[in-house]
C-alpha positions in Angstrom: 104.8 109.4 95.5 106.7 112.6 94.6 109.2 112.4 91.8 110.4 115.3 89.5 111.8 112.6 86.6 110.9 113.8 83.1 107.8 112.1 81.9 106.5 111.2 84.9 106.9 114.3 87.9 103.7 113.8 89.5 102.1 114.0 92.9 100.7 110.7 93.8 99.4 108.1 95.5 100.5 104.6 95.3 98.9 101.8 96.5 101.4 99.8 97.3 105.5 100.9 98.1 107.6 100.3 95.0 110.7 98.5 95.2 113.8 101.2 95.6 117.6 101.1 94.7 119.3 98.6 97.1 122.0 102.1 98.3 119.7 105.0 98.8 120.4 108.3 96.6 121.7 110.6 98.7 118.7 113.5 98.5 116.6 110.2 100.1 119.2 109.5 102.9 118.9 113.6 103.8 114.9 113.1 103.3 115.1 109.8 105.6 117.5 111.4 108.0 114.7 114.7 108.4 111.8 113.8 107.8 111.8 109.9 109.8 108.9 110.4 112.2 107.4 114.1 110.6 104.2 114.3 110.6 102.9 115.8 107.1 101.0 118.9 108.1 99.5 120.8 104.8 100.4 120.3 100.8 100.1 123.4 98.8 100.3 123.7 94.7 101.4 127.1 93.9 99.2 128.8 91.8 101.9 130.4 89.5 103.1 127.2 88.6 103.2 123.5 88.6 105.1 123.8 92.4 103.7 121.9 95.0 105.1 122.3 98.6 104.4 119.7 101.3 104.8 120.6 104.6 105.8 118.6 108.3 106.3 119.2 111.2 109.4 117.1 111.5 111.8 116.7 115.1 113.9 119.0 113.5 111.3 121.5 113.6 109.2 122.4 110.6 110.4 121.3 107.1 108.9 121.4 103.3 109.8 119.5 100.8 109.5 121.5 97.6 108.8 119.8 94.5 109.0 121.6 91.0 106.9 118.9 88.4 107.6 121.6 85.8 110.2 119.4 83.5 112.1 118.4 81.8 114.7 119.1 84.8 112.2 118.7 87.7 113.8 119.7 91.1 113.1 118.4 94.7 114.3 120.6 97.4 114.0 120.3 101.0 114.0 123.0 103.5 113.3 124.1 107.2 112.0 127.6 108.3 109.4 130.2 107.7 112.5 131.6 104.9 113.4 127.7 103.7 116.3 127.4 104.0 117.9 125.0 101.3 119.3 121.4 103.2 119.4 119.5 100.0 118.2 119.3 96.8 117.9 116.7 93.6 118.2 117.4 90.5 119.0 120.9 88.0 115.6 122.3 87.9 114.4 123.6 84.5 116.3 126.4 84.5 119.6 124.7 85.9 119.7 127.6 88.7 122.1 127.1 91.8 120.7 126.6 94.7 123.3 125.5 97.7 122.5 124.4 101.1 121.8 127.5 103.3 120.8 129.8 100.7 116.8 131.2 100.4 114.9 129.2 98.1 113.2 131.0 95.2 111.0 129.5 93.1 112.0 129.6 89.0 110.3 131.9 86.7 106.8 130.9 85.6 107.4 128.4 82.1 103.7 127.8 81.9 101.5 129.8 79.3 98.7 131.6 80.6 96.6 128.8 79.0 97.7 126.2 80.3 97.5 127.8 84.0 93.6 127.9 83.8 93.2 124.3 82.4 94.2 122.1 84.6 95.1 118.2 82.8 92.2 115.6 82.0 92.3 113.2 85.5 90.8 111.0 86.1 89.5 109.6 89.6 91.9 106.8 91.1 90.5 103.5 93.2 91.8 105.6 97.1 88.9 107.5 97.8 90.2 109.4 100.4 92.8 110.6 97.2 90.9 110.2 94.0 93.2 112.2 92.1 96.0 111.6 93.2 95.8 108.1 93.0 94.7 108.8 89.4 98.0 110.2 88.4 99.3 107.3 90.0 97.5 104.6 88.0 97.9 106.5 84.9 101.9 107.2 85.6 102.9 104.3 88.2 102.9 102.0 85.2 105.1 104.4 82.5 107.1 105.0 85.4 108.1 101.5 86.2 108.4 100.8 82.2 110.9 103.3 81.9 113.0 102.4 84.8 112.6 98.5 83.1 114.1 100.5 80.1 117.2 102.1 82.0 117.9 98.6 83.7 117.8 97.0 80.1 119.9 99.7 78.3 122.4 99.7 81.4 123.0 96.1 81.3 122.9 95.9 77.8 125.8 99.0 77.0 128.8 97.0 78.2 127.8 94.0 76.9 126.8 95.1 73.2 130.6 97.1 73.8 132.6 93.7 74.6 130.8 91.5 72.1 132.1 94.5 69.3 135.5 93.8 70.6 135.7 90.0 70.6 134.2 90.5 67.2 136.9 92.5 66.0 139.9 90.5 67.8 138.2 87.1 66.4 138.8 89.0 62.6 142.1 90.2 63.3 143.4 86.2 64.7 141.0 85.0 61.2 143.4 87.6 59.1 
């Protein structure tokens, strides 16, 4: 699991697949149309900030998929070469920089304190033991994750229909009057 989404960009692993939107965004069609088939070759967490880079070797030829968990705007990016080279990217990024397809990416300016680089979180271990940690962060996130997204289904759903019973309130006054 990689996801950049405030309050929960994590690095993970899930136990089981969750259940995705029924049209595919369209940073996950580029992923699916690249990265179908790659073999994932080496993750690497830069040390200058909370950027993690995982790379395949992909059909394509190599590709990494660069995600910045340094919210609140977390940014995915994927790219392909020794320079990477933007193909797409999701999301603003905390600093809302540019970053179109072709260009070089460049990671953002440190945000973290100098304090918080040396202290890594409180983690606990997770049930995969091949991934302890990072099926840690996904027990302790998975679950906030899929409450919030319960949340954004709720409020979506509810919005219209809060806005149409406030009008068929009103019309019902005016035909009372």
């Amino acid at each position: 699991v990689v996801t950049v989404e405030p309050e929960v960009a994590r690095l993970g692993v899930a136990g089981e697949r969750s259940a995705g939107a029924e049209e595919p965004l369209p940073f996950q069609r580029w992923l699916r149309q690249e990265l179908a088939g790659a073999k994932l070759m080496d993750v690497v967490l830069a040390e200058e900030d909370r950027i993690v880079r995982l790379r395949f070797d992909a059909e394509r030829g190599p590709r990494t998929l660069v995600a910045e968990l340094t919210g609140p705007g977390g940014l995915m990016v994927l790219t392909a070469g020794e320079q990477e080279k933007v193909i797409a990217v999701t999301g603003r990024g905390s600093t809302g920089r540019s970053l179109p397809p072709g260009s070089i990416y460049l990671p953002p300016p440190s945000v973290l304190p100098e304090s918080a680089k040396a202290q890594p979180p409180e983690l606990g271990e997770g049930p995969d033991p091949l991934f302890p940690f990072a099926s840690g962060a996904e027990a302790v996130h998975g679950q906030r994750e899929q409450r919030l997204r319960v949340e954004a289904a709720r409020r979506r759903l509810l919005t219209p229909l809060k806005a149409r019973r406030t009008r068929i309130v009103r019309t019902l006054e005016k035909v009372r009057a």
